[in-house]
C-alpha positions, 0 to 999 in steps of 0.5 A: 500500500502506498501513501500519496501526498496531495499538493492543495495548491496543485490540485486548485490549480490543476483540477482532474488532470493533477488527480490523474497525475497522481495514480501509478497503478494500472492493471500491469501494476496493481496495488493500493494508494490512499490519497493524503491531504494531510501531513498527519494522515500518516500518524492516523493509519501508523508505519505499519499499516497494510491494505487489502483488496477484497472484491472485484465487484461489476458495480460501484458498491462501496462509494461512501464512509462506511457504518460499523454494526457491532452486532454482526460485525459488519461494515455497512456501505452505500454504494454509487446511484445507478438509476431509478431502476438500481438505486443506491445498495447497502453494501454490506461487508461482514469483518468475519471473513470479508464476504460482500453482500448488496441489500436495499432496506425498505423505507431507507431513501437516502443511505449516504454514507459515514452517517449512523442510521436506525434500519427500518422498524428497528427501535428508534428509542434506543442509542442507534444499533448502526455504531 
């Protein structure tokens, strides 16, 4: 996994073609780059941290911050809007043995990612079951 520097300056001024500068990977030399915006970014994820590719999926399954159930060890995901037809998924990612699965939930309307959420007809007085 690599760590790589994102230059502010260079990317007001040099947009979507500075971003594509920056990738160094492709399919003859696969691997996984986080981009930082941030200096300390490093200190958050340590010297010793590694990454790993656990899908090749043919949608867009994982697109925003994802929502840790402590109850099933999951992680839950929303994934990229398709159409009216494929709306937005729940893709859900157990940490057990990192098998994926896509749901919609009914009643769930916006699932944007990185936000704790009550499922539909769970008990909403009581602290979110989604943490």
């Amino acid at each position: 996994m690599s760590l790589i520097s994102v230059d502010l300056h260079a990317l007001a001024t040099g947009g979507a073609d500075y971003l594509a500068s920056l990738h160094t990977f492709n399919e003859s030399n696969p691997g996984i780059a986080l981009l930082s915006y941030d200096a300390s970014f490093a200190d958050v994820l340590s010297t010793n941290a590694t990454a790993k590719k656990i899908a090749d999926l043919d949608w867009q399954a994982f697109h925003e911050g994802g929502v840790y159930n402590k109850e099933d060890n999951s992680l839950y995901v929303s994934s990229n809007y398709v159409s009216l037809a494929d709306n937005i998924n729940m893709t859900i990612l157990s940490l057990d043995n990192y098998t994926v699965r896509s749901t919609q939930l009914p009643g769930l309307a916006m699932a944007n990612g990185g936000s704790t959420y009550y499922p539909p007809g769970s008990d909403q007085s009581t602290t979110p079951p989604m943490q």
